[in-house]
C-alpha positions as CSV (number, residue, x, y, z in Angstrom):
1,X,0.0,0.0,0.0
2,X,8.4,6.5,3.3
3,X,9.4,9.0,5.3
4,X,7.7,12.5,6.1
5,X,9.6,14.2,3.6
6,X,8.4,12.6,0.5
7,X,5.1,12.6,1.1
8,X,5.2,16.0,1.2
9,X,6.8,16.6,-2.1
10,X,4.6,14.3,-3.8
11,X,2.0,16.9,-2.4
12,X,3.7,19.6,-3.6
13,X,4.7,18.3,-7.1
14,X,2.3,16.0,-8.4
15,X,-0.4,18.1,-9.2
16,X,-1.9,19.6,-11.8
17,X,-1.2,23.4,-11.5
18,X,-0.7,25.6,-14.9
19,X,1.2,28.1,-12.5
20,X,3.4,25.5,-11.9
21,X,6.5,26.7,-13.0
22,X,8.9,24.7,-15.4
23,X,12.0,25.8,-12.8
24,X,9.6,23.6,-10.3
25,X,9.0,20.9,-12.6
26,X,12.8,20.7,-13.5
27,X,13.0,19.9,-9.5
28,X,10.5,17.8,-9.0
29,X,11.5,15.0,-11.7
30,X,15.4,15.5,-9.7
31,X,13.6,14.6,-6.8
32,X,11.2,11.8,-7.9
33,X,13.9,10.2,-9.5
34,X,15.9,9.9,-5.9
35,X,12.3,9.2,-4.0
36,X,10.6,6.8,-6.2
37,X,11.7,3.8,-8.2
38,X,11.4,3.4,-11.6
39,X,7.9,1.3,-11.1
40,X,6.5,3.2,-8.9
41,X,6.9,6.5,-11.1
42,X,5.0,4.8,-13.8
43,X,2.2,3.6,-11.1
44,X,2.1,7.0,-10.3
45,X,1.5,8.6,-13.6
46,X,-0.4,6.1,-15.1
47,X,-3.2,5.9,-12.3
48,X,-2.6,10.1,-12.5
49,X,-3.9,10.0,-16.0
50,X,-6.3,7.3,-14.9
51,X,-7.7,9.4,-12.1
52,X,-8.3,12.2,-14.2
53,X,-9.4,10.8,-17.8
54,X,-11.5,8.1,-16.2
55,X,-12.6,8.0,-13.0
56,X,-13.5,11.7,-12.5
57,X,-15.6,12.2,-15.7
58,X,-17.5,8.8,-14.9
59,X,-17.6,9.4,-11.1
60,X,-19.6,12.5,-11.7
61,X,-21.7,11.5,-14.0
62,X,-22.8,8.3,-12.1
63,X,-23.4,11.3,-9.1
64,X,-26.2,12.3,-10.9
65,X,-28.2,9.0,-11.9
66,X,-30.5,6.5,-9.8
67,X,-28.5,3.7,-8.0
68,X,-30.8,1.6,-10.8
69,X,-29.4,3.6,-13.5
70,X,-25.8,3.3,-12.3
71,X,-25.5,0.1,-12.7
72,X,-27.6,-0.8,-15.7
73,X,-26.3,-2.7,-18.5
74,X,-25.6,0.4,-20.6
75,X,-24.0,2.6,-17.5
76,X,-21.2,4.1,-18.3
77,X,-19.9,2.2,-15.2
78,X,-19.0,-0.5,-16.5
79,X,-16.9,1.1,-18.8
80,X,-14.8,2.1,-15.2
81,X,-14.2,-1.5,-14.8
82,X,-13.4,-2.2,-18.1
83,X,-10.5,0.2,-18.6
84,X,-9.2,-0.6,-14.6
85,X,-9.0,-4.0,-15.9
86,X,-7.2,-2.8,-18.8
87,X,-4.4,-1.1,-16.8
88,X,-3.5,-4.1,-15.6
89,X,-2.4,-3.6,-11.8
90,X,-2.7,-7.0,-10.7
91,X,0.3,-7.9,-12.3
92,X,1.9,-6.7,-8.7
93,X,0.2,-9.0,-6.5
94,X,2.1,-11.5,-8.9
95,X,5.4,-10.3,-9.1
96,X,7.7,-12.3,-6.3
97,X,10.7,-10.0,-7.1
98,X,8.7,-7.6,-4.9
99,X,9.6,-7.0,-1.2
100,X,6.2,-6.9,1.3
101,X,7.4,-3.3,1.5
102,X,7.7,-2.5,-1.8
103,X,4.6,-3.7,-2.6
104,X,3.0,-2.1,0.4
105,X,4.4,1.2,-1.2
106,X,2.9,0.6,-4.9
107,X,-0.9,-0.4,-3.2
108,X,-0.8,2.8,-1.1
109,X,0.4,4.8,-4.0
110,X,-2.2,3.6,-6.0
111,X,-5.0,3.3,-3.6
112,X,-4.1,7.3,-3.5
113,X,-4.4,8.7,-6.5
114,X,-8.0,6.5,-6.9
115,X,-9.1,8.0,-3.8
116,X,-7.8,11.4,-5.6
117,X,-9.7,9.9,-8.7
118,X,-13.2,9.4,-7.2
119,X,-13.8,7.4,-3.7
120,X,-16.7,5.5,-4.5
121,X,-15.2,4.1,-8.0
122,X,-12.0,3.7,-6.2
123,X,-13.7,1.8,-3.5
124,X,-16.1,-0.6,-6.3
125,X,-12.8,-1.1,-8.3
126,X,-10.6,-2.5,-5.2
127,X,-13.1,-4.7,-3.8
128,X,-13.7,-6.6,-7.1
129,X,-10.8,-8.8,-6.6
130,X,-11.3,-9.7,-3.0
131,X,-13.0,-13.2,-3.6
132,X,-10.4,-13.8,-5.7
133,X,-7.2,-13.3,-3.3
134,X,-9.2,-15.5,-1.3
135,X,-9.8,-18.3,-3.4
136,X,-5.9,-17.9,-4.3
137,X,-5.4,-19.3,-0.2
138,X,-7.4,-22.3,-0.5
139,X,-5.4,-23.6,-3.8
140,X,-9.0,-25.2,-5.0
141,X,-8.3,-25.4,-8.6
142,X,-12.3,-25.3,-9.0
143,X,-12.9,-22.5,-6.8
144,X,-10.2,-20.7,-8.2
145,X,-11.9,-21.3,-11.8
146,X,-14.7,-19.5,-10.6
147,X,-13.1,-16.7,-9.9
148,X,-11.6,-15.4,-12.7
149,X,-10.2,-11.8,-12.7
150,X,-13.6,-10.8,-15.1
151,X,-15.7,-12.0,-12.6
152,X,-16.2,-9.0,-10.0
153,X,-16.6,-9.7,-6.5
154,X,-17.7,-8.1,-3.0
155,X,-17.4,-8.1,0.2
156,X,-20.4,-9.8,2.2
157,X,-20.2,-8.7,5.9
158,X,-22.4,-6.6,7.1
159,X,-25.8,-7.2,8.0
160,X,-29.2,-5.9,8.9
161,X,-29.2,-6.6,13.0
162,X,-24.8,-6.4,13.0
163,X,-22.3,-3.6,11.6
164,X,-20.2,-3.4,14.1
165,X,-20.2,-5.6,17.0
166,X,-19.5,-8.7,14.3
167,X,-16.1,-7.6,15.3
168,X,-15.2,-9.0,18.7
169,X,-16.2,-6.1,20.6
170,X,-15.9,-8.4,24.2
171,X,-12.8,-10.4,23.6
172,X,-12.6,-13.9,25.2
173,X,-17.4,-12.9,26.1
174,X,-17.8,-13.8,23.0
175,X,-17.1,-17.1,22.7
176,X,-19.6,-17.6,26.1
177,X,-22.4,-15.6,24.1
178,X,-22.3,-18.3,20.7
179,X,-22.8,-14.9,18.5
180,X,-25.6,-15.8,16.2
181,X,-25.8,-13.6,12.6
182,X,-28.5,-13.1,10.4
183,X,-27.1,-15.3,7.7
184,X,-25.7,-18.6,8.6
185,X,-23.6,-21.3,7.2
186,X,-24.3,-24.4,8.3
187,X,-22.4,-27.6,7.9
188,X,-24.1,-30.2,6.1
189,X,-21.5,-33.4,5.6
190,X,-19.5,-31.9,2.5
191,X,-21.4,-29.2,1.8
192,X,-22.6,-26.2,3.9
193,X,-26.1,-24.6,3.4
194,X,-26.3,-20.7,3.7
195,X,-29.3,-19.1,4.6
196,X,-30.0,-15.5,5.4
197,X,-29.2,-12.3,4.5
198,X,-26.4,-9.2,4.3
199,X,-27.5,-5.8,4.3
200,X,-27.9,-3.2,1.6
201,X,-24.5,-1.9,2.4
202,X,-22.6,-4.6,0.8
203,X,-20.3,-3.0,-1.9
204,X,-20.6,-4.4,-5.1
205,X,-24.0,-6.7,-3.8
206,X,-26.0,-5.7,-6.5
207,X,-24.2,-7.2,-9.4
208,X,-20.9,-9.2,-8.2
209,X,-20.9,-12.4,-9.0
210,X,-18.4,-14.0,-6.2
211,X,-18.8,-13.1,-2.3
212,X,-16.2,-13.1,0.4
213,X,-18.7,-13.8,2.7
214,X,-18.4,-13.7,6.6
215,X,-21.2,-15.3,8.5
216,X,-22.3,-17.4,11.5
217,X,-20.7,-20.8,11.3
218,X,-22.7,-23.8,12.4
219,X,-22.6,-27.0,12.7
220,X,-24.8,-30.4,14.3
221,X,-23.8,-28.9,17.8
222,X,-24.9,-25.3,16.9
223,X,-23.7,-22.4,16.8
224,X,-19.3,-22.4,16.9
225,X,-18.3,-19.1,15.8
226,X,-17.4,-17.2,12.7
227,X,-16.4,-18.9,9.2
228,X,-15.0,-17.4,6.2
229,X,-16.1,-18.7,2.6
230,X,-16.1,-17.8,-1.0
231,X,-19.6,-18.0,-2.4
232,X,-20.5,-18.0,-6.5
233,X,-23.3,-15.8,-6.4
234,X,-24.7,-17.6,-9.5
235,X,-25.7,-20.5,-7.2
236,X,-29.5,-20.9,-6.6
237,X,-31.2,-19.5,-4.0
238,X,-28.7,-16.4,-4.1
239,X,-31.4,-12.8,-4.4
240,X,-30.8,-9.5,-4.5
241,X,-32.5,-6.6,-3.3
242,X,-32.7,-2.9,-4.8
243,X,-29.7,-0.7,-5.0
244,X,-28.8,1.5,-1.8
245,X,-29.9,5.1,-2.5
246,X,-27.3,7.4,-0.4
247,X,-26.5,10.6,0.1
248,X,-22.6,10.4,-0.8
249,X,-20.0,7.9,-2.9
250,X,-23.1,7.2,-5.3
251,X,-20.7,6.0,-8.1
252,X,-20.2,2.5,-5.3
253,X,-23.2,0.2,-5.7
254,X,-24.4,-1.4,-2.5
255,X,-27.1,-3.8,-2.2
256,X,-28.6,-6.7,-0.2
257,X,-28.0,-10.0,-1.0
258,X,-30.1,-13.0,0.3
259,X,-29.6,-16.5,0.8
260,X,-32.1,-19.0,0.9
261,X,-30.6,-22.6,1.1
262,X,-27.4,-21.9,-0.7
263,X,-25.5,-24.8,-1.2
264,X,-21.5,-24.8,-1.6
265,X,-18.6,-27.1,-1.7
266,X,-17.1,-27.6,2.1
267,X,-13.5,-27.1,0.6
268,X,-15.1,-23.0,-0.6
269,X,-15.0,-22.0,3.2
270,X,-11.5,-19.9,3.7
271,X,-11.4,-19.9,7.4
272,X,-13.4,-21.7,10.3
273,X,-14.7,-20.7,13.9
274,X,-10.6,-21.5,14.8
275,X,-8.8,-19.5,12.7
276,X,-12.3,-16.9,11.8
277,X,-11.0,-14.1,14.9
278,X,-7.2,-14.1,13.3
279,X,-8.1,-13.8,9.5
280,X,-11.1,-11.4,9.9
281,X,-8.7,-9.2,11.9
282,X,-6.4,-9.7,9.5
283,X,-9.0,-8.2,6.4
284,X,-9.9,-5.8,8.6
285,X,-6.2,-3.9,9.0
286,X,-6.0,-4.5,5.4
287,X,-8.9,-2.5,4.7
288,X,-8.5,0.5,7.1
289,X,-5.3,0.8,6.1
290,X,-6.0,0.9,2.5
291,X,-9.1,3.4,3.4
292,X,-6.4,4.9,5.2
293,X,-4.5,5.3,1.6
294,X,-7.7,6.3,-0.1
295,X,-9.1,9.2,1.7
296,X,-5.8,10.7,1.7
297,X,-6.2,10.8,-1.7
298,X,-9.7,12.4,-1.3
299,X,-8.0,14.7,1.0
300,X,-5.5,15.8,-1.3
301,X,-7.9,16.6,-4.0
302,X,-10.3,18.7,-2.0
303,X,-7.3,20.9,-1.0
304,X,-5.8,20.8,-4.3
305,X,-9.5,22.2,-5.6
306,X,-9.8,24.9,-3.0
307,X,-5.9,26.2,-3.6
308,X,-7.0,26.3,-7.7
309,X,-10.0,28.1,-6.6
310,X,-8.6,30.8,-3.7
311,X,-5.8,31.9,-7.1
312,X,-8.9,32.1,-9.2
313,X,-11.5,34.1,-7.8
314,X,-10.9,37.8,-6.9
315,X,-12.6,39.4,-3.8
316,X,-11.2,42.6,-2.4
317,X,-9.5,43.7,-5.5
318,X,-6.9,40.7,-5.3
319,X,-7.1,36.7,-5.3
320,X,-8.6,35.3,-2.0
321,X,-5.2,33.6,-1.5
322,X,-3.8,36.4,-0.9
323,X,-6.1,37.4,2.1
324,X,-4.3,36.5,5.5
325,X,-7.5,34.1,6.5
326,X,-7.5,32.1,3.3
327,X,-3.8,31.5,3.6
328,X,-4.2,30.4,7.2
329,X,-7.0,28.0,6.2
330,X,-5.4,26.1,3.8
331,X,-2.3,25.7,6.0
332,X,-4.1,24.0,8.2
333,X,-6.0,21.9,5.4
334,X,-2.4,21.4,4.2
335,X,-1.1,19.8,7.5
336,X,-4.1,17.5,8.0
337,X,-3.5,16.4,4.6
338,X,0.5,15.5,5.2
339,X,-0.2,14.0,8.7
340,X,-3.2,11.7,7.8
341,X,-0.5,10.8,4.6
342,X,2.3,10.5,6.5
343,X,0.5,8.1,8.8
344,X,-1.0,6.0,5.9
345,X,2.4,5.4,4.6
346,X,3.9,4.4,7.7
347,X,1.4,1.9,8.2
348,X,1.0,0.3,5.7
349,X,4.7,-0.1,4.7
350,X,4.9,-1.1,8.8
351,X,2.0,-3.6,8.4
352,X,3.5,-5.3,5.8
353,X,6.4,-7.4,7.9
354,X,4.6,-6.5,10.8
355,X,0.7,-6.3,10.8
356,X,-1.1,-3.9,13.8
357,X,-4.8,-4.1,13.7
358,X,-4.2,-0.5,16.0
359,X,-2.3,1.3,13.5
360,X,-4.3,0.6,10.2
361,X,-7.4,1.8,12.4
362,X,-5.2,4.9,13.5
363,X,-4.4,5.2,9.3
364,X,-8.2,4.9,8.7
365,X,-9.6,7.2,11.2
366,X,-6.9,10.0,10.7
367,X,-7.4,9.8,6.6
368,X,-11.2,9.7,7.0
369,X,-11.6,12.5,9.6
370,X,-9.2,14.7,7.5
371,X,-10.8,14.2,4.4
372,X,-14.5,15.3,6.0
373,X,-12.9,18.3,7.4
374,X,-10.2,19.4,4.6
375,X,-13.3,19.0,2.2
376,X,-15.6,21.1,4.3
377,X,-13.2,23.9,5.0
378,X,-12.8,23.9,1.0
379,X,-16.4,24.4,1.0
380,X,-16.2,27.9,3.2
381,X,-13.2,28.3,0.6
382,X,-15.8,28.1,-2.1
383,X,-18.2,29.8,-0.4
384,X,-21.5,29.8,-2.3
385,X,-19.9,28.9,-5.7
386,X,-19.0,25.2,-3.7
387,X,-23.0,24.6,-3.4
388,X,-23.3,23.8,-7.2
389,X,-23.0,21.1,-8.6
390,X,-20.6,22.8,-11.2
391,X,-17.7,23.0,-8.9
392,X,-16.1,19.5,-7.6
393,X,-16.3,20.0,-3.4
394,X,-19.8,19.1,-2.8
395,X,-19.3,15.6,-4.2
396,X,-15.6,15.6,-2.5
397,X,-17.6,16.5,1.0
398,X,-20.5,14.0,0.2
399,X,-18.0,11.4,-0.3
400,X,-15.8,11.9,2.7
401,X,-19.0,12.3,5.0
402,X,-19.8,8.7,4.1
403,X,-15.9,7.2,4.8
404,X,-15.9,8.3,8.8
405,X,-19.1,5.1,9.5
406,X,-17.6,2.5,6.6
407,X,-15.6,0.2,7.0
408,X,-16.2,0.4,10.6
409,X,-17.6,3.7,12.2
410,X,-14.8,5.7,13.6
411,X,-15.5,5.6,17.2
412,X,-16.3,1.9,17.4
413,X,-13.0,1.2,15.6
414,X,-10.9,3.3,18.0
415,X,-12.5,1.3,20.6
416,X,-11.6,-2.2,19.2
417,X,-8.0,-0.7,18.8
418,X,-7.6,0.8,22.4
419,X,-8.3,-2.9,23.5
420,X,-5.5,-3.8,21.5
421,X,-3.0,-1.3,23.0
């Protein structure tokens, strides 16, 4: 998914600024070529150009349809996939000549400039291969079949009566309490049946056709815990319900997804009530650290946006960035930005020889609260002018109101983490 300093001067120098000046530019590619390697330069420009040809156009354009609309076969959605596909980034996750650090660096570099991009594409795009990676563990040649790289996927935790608390909220209590979900997977001699449901906030739940699904595990002596499986979602009995309406990161679909008597393989479940606590956590400080990445890159954007706007508009016979306030704001928008990044970086290049579920939810937390408040400073920045729909920051603060309750609300999170401590 780095030290302070060149965080910073990828803030500084990777934007797109026509009064950036070609003495600065001159500096900039000295610098890079000391700070980055060679691969992680062309991750950088290419999801730049990415970000900006792709994902922004489509992003705001999905903004404005019906979550039916979004996703229908003629969306321009799916054109968002197609060229992601195209670029070809999985070809990391494949390359062994790549330290854990190194490739910690390249998936917080590029989980970045998506987030810059647009958060909820960013957000559909990353969790397509998920089911995937997890059928990789298993090394079922059938179940890995299934889950070709075409084939998207999502993320089936969350459900209708449990968000948070299907974390282990109560350490060694929860074992005593046989934690019951509202979908179930119960083991039926090779097979296990799933029945139930997941809520309308699964990413992806209204078309993916793969799950990573987390549920209740069960078995002829009842409830034993969690289990982890990969689930076609082409199976009979599998439903869905209507698309999540919401208020922010409308370009991510979310959806219900039901299960009435599904029936799969025993050999598709990834973990079981042993081992369930240890690789949940483990997803889990993966994710928060890589929505630690993202909404850094949200961040960035919406102070990016409201320094291009302060040198545009005139009040006072002079730019607004010139007024003593305006400077002072973005200053302050400008060190959230840099701390919440130079966090990410350090944890996620940390977590990858040494995984703390603490410090991805510190990542997460920081990125997520700076990104809600950098993008509604840059609203005042705006002023009136940020209200319309013609100017990026509404969408930018839409979107990061939305990141500080997924993935775990904030609070709750901190909680887990100061147990952990």
């Amino acid at each position: 998914m780095i030290q302070v300093n060149p965080i910073i001067l990828f803030h500084l120098y990777d934007r797109s600024n026509a009064a950036m000046t070609s003495e600065v530019n001159a500096v900039t590619n000295e610098i890079f070529n000391e700070v980055l390697s060679e691969t992680e330069q062309a991750v950088r420009d290419t999801l730049r150009r990415f970000a900006l040809d792709v994902m922004r156009p489509i992003g705001k354009e999905l903004d404005n349809l019906t979550p039916d609309e979004a996703i229908a076969k003629d969306s321009i959605y799916w054109e968002a996939h197609k060229k992601y596909a195209e670029l070809g980034m999985d070809q990391f996750t494949a390359d062994d000549s790549l330290t854990p650090v190194e490739l910690a660096r390249i998936n917080a570099l590029s989980s970045e400039m998506m987030g810059w991009g647009d958060a909820g594409l960013a957000i559909s795009l990353g969790l397509g291969a998920m089911p995937q990676n997890f059928a990789q563990l298993t090394g079922n040649a059938d179940l890995i079949a299934r889950c070709t790289p075409d084939r998207i996927g999502c993320w089936a935790v969350t459900e209708p009566g449990h968000g948070s608390d299907i974390v282990d909220m109560y350490g060694d209590e929860r074992a005593e309490r046989k934690f019951r979900g509202d979908c179930v997977a119960r083991k039926d001699g090779d097979n296990f049946v799933i029945s139930g449901q997941k809520s309308s906030w699964v990413s992806n739940g209204s078309f993916a056709e793969n799950a990573g699904l987390f549920c209740t595990y069960e078995d002829d002596k009842g409830v034993q815990g969690g289990g982890a499986f990969v689930v076609p979602l082409d199976l009979p009995g599998v439903s869905r319900g209507k698309p999540t309406d919401k208020i922010g990161q409308r370009p991510l679909n979310q959806g219900e997804i039901f299960f009435d008597n599904v029936v799969i393989p025993a050999d598709y479940m990834i973990a079981g009530p042993d081992q369930y606590d240890d690789f949940l956590h483990m997803v889990l400080t993966g994710a928060n650290a890589g929505m630690g990445s993202l909404f850094a890159g949200l961040a960035r954007a919406a102070l990016e946006h409201a320094v291009d706007y302060a040198r545009e508009r005139v009040q006072g016979g002079k730019p607004i960035i010139e007024h003593q306030a305006v400077k002072t704001r973005l200053f302050e928008m400008f060190r959230k930005v840099e701390a919440a990044r130079a966090l990410n970086l350090h944890a996620v290049t940390h977590n990858a020889v040494n995984p703390i579920f603490e410090l991805a939810v510190a990542s997460k937390v920081t990125s997520t609260r700076t990104a809600l408040e950098v993008a509604t400073e840059a609203m005042s920045i705006y002023g009136g002018a940020g209200m319309t729909k013609e100017h990026p920051i509404e969408k930018l603060m839409r979107d990061a109101s939305v990141s500080v309750i997924e993935d775990g609300e904030n609070t709750l999170l901190g909680i887990l983490a100061a147990a952990r401590l």
